[in-house]
PDB file of N, CA, C and O in Angstrom, chain B, residues numbered from 101:
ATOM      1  N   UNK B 101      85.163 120.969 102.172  1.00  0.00           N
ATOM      2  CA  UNK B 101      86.023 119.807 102.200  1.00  0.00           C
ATOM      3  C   UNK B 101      87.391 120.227 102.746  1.00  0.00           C
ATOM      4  O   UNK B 101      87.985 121.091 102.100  1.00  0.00           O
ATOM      5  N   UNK B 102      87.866 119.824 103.645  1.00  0.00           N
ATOM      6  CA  UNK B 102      88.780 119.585 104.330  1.00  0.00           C
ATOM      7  C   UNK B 102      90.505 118.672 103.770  1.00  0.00           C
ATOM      8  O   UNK B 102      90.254 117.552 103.325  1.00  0.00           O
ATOM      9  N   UNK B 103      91.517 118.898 103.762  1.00  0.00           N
ATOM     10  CA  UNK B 103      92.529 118.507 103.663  1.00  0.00           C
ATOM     11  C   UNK B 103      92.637 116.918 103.423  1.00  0.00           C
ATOM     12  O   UNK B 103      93.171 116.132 102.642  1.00  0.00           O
ATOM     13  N   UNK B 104      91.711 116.916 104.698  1.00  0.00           N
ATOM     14  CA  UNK B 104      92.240 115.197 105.563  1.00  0.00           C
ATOM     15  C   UNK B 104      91.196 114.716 105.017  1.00  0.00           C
ATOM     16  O   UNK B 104      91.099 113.554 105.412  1.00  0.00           O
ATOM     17  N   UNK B 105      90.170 115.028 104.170  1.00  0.00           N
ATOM     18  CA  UNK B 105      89.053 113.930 103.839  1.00  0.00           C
ATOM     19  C   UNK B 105      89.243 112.435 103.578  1.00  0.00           C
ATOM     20  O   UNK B 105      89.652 112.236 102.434  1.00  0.00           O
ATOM     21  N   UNK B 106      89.126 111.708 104.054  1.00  0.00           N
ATOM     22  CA  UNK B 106      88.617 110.506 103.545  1.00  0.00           C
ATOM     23  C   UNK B 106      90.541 109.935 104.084  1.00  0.00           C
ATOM     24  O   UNK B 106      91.003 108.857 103.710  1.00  0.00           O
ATOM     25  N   UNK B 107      91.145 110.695 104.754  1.00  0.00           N
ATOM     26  CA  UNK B 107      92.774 110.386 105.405  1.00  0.00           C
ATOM     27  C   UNK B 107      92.667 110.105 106.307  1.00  0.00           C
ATOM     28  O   UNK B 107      91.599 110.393 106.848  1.00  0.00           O
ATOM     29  N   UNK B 108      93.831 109.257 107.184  1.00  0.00           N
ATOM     30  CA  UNK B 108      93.854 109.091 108.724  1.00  0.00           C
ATOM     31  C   UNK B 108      94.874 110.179 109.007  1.00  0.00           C
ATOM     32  O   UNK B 108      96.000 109.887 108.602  1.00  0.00           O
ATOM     33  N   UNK B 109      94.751 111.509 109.674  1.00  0.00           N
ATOM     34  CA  UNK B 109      95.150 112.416 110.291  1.00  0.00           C
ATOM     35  C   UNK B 109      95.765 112.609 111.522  1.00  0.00           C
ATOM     36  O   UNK B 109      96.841 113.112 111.846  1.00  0.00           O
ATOM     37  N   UNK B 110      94.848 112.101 112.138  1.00  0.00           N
ATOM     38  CA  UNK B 110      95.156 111.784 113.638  1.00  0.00           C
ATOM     39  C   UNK B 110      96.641 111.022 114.543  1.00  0.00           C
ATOM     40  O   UNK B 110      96.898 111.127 115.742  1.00  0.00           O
ATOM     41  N   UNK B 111      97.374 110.318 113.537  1.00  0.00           N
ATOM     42  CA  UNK B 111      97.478 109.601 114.133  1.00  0.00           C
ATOM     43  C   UNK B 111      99.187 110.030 113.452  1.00  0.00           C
ATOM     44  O   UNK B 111      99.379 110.517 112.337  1.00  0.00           O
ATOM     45  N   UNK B 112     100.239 109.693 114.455  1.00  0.00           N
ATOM     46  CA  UNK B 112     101.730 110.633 114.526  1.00  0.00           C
ATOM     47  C   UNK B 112     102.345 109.880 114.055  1.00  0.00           C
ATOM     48  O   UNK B 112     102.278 108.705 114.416  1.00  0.00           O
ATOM     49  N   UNK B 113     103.459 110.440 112.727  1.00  0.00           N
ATOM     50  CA  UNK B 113     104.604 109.458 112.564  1.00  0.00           C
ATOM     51  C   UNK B 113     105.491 109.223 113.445  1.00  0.00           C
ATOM     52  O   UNK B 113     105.635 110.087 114.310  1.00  0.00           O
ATOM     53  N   UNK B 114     106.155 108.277 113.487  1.00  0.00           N
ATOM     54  CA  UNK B 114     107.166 107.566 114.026  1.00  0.00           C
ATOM     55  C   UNK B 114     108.394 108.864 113.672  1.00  0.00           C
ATOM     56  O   UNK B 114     108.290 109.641 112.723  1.00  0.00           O
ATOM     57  N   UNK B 115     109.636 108.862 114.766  1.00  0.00           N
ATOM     58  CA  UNK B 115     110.202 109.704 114.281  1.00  0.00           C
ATOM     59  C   UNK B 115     111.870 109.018 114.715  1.00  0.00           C
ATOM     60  O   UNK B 115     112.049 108.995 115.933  1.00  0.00           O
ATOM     61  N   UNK B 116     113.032 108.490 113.883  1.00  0.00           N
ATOM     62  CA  UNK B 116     113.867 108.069 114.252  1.00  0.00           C
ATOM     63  C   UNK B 116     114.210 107.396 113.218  1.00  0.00           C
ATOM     64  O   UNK B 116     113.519 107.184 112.222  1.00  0.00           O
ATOM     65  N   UNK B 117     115.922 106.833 113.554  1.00  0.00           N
ATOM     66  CA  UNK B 117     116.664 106.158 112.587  1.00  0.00           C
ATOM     67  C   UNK B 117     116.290 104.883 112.815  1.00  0.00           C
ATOM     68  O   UNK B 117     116.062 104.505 113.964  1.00  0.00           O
ATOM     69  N   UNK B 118     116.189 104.120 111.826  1.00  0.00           N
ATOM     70  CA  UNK B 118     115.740 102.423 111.864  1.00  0.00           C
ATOM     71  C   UNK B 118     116.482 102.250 110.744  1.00  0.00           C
ATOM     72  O   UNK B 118     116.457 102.678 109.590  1.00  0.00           O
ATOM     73  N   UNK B 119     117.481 101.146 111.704  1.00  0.00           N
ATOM     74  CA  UNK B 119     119.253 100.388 110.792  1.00  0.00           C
ATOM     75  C   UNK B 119     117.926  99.367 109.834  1.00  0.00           C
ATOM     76  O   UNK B 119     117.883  99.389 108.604  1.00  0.00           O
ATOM     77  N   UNK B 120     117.135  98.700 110.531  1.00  0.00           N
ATOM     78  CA  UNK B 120     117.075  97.456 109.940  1.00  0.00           C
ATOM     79  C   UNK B 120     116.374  98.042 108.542  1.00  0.00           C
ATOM     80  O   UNK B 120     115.658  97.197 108.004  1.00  0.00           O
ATOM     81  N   UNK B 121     116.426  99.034 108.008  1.00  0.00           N
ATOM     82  CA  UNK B 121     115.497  99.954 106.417  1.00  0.00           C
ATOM     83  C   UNK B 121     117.031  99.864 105.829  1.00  0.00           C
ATOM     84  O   UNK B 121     116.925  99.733 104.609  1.00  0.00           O
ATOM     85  N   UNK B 122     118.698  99.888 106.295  1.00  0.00           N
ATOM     86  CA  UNK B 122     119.688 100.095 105.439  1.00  0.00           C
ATOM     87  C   UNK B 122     119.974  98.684 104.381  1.00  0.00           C
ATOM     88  O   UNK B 122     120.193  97.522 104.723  1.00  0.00           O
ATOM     89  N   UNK B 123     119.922  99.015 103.599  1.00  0.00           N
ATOM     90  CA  UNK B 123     120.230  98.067 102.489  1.00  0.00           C
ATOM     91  C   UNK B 123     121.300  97.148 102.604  1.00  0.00           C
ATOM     92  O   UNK B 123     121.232  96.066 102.021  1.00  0.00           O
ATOM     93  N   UNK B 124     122.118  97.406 103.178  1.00  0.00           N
ATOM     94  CA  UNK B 124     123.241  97.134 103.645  1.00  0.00           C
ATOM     95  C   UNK B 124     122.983  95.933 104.621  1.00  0.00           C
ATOM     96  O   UNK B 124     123.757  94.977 104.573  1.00  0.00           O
ATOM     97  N   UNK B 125     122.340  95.933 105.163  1.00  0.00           N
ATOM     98  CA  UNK B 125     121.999  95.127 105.953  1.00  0.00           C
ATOM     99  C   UNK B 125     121.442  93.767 105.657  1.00  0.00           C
ATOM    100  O   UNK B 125     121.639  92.789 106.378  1.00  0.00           O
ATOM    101  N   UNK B 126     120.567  93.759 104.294  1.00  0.00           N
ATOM    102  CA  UNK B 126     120.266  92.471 103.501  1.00  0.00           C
ATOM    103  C   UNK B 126     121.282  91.462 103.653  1.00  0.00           C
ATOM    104  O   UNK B 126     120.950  90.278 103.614  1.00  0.00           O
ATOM    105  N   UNK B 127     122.731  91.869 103.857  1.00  0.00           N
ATOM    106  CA  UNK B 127     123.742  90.763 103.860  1.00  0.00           C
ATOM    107  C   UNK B 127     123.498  89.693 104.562  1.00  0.00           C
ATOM    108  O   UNK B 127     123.480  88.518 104.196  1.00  0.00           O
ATOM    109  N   UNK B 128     123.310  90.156 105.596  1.00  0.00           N
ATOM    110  CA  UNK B 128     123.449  89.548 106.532  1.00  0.00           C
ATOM    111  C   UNK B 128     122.457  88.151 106.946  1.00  0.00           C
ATOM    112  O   UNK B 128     122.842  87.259 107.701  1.00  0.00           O
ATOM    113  N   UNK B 129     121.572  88.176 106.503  1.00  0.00           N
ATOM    114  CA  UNK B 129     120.835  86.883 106.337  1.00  0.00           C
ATOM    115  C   UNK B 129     121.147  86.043 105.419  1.00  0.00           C
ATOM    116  O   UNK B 129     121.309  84.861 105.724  1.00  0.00           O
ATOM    117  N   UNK B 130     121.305  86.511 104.011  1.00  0.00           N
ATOM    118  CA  UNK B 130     121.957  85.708 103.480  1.00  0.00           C
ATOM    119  C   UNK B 130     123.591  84.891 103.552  1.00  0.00           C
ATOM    120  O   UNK B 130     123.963  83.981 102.811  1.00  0.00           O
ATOM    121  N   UNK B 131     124.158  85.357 104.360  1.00  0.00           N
ATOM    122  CA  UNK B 131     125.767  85.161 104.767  1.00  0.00           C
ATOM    123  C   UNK B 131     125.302  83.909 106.069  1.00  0.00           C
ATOM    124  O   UNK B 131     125.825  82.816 106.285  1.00  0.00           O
ATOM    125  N   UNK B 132     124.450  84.400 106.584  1.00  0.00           N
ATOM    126  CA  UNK B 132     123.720  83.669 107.947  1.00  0.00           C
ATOM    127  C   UNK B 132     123.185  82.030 107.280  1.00  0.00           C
ATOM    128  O   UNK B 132     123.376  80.980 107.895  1.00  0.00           O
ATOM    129  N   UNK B 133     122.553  82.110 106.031  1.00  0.00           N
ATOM    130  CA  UNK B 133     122.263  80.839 105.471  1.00  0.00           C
ATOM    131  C   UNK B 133     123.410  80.289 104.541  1.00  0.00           C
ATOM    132  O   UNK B 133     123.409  79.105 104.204  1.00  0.00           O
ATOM    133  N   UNK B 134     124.241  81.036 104.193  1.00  0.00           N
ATOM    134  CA  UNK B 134     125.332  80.394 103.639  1.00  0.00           C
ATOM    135  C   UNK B 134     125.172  80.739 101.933  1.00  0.00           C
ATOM    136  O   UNK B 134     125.698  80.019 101.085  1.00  0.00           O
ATOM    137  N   UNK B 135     124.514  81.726 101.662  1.00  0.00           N
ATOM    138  CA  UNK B 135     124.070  82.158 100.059  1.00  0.00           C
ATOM    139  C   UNK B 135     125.356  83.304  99.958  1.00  0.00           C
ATOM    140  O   UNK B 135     126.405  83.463 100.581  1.00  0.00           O
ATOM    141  N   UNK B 136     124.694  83.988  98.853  1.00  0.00           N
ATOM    142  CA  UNK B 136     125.867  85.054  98.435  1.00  0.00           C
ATOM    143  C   UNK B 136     124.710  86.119  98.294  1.00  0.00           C
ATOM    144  O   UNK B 136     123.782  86.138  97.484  1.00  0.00           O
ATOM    145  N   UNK B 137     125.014  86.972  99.276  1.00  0.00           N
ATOM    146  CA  UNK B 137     124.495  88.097  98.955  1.00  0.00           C
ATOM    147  C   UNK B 137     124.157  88.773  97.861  1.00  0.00           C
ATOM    148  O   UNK B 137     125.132  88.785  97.110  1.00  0.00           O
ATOM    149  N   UNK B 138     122.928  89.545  97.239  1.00  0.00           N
ATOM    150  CA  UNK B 138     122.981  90.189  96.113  1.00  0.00           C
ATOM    151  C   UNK B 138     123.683  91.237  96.341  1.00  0.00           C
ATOM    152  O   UNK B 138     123.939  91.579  97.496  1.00  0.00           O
ATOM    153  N   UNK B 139     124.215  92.086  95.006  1.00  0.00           N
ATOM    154  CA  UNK B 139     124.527  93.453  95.326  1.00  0.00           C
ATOM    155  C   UNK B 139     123.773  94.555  95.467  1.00  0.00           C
ATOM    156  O   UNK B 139     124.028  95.382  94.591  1.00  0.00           O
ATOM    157  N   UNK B 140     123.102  94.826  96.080  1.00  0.00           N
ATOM    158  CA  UNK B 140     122.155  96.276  95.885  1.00  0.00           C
ATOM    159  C   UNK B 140     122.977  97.374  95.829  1.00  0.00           C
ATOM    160  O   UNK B 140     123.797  97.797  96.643  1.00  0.00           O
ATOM    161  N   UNK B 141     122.549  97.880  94.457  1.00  0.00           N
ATOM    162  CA  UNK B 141     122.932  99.084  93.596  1.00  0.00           C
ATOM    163  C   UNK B 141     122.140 100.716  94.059  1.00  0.00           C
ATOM    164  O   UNK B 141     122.551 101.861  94.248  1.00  0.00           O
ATOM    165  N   UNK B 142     120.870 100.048  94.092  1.00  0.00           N
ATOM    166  CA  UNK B 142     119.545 101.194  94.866  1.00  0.00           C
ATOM    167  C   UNK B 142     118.882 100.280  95.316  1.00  0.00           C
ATOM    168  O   UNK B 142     118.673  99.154  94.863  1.00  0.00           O
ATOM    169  N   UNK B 143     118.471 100.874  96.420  1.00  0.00           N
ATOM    170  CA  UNK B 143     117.095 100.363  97.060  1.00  0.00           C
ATOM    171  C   UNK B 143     116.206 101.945  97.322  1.00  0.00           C
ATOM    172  O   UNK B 143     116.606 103.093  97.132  1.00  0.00           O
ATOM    173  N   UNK B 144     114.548 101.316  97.950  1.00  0.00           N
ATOM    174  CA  UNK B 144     113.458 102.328  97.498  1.00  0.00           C
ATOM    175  C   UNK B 144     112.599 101.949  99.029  1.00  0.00           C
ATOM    176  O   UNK B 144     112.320 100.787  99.322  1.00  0.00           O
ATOM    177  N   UNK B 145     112.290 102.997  99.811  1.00  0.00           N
ATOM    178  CA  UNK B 145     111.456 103.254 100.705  1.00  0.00           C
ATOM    179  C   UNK B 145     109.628 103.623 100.243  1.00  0.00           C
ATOM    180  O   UNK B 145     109.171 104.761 100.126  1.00  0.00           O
ATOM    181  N   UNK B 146     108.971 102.533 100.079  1.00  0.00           N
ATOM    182  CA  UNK B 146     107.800 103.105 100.242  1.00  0.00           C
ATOM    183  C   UNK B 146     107.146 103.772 101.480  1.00  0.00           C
ATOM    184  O   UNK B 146     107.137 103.078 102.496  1.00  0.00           O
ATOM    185  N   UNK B 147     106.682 104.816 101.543  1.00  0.00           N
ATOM    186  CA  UNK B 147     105.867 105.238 102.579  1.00  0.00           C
ATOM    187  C   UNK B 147     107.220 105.766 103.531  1.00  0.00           C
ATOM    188  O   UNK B 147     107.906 104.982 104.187  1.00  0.00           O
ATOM    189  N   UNK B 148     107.367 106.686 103.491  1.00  0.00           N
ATOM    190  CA  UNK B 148     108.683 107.087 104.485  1.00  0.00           C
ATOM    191  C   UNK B 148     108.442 108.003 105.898  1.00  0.00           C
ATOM    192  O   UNK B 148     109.318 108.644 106.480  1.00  0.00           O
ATOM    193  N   UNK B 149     107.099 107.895 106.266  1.00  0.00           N
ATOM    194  CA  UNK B 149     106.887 108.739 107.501  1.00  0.00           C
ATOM    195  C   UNK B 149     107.598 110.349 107.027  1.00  0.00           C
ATOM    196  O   UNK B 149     107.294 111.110 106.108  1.00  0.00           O
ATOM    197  N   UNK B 150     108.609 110.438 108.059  1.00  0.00           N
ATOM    198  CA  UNK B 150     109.152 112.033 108.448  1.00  0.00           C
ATOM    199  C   UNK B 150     110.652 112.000 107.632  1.00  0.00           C
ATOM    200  O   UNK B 150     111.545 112.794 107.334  1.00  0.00           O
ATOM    201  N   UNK B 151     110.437 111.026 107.521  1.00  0.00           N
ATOM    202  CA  UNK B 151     111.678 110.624 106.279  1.00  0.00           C
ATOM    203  C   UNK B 151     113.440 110.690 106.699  1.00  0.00           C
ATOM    204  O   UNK B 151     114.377 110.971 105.951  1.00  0.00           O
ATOM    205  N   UNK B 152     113.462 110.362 108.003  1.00  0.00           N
ATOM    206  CA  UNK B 152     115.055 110.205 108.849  1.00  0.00           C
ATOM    207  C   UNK B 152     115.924 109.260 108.097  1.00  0.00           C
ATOM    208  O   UNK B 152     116.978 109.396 107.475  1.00  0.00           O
ATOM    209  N   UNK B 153     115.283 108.443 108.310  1.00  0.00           N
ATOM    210  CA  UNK B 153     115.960 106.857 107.940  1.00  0.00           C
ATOM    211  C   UNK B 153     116.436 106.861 106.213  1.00  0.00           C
ATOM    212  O   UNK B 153     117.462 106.379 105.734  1.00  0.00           O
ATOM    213  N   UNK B 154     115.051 107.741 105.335  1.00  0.00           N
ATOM    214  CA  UNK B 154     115.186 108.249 103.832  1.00  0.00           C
ATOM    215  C   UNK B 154     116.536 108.751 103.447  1.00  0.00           C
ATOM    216  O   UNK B 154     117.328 108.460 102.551  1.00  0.00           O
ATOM    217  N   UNK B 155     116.526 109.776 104.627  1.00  0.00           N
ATOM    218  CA  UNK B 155     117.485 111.127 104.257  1.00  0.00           C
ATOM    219  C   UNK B 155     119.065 110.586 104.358  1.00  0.00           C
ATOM    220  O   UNK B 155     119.905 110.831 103.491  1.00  0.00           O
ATOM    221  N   UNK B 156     119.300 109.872 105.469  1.00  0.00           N
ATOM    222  CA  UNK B 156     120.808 109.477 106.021  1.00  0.00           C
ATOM    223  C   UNK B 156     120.772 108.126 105.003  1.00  0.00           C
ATOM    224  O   UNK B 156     121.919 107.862 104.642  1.00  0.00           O
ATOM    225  N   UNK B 157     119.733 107.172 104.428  1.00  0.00           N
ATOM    226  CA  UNK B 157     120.258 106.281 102.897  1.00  0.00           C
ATOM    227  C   UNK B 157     120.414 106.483 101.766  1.00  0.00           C
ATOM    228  O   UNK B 157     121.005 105.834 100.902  1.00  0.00           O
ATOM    229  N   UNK B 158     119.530 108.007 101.721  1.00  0.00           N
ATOM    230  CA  UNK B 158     119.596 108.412 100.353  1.00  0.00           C
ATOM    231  C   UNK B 158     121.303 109.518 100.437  1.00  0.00           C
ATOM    232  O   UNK B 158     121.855 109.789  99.371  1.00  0.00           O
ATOM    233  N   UNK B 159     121.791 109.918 101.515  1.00  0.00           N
ATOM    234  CA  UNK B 159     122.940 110.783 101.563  1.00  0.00           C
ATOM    235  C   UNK B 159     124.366 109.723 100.633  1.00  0.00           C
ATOM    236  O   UNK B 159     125.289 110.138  99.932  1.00  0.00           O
ATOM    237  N   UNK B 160     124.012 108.349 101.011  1.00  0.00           N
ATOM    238  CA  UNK B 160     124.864 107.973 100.543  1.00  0.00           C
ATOM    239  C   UNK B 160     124.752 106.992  98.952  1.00  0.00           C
ATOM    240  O   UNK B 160     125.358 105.993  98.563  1.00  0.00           O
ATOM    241  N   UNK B 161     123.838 107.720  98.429  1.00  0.00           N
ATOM    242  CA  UNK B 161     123.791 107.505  96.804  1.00  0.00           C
ATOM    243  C   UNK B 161     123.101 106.168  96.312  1.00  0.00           C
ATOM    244  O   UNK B 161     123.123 105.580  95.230  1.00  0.00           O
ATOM    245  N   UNK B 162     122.255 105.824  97.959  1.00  0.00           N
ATOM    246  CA  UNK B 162     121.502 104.149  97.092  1.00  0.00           C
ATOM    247  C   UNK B 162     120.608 104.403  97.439  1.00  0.00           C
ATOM    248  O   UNK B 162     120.153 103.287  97.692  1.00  0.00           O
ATOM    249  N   UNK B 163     119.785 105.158  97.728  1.00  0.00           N
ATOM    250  CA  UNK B 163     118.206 104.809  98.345  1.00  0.00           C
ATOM    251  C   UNK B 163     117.813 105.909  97.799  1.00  0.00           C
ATOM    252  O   UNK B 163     118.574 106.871  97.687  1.00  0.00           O
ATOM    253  N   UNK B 164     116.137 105.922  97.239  1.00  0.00           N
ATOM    254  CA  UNK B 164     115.296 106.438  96.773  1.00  0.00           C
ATOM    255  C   UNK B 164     114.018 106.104  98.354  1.00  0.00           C
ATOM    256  O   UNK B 164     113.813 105.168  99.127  1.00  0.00           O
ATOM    257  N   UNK B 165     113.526 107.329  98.166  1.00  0.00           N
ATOM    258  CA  UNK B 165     111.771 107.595  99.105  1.00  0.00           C
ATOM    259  C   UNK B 165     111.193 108.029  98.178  1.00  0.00           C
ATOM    260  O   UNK B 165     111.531 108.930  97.409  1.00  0.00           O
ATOM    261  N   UNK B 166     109.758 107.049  98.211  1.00  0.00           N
ATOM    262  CA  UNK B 166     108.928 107.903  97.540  1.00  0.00           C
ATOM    263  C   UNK B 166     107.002 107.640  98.918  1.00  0.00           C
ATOM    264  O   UNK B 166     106.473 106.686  99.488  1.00  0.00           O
ATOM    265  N   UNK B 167     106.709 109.185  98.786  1.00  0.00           N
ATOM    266  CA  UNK B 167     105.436 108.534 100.082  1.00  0.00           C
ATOM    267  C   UNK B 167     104.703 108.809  99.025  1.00  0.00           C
ATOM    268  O   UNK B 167     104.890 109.576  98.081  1.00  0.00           O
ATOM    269  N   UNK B 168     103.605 107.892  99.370  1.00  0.00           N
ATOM    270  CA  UNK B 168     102.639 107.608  98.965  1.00  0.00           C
ATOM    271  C   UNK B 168     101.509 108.000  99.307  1.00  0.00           C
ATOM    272  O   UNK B 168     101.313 108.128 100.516  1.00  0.00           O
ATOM    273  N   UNK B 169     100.421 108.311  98.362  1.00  0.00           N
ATOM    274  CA  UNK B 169      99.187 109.565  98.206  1.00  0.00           C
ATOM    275  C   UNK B 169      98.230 108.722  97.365  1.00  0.00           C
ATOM    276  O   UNK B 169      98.496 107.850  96.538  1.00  0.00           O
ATOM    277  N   UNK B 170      97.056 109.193  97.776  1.00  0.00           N
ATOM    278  CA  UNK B 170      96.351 108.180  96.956  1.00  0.00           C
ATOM    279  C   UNK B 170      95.416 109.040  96.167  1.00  0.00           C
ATOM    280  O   UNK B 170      94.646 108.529  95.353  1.00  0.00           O
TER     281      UNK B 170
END
């Protein structure tokens, strides 16, 4: 038995910063409909690929990654 049993292996993470994962960014739709933004205190990345986008939200004390294993 092999590592990858019963996994998709093959196939490459994505590798790069993606704004639209910053929490921070939630504002903005709601400001767009005329609501009040919540405050997000933490937010949480399921499934984080290579984990770029993880590393530079979690540097600044609100974001949690956790990948997922089954």
């Amino acid at each position: 038995m092999t590592w990858t049993s019963g996994y998709v292996a093959d196939i490459g993470y994505t590798y790069g910063y993606y704004t639209e994962l910053n929490p921070l960014r939630v504002k903005l739709p709601f400001l767009n409909a005329g609501l009040v933004p919540p405050d997000v205190t933490c937010a949480c990345e399921l499934g984080f690929g290579q984990g770029l986008s993880t590393n530079m939200h979690a540097a600044s004390g609100m974001f949690i990654g956790q990948a997922l294993y089954a």
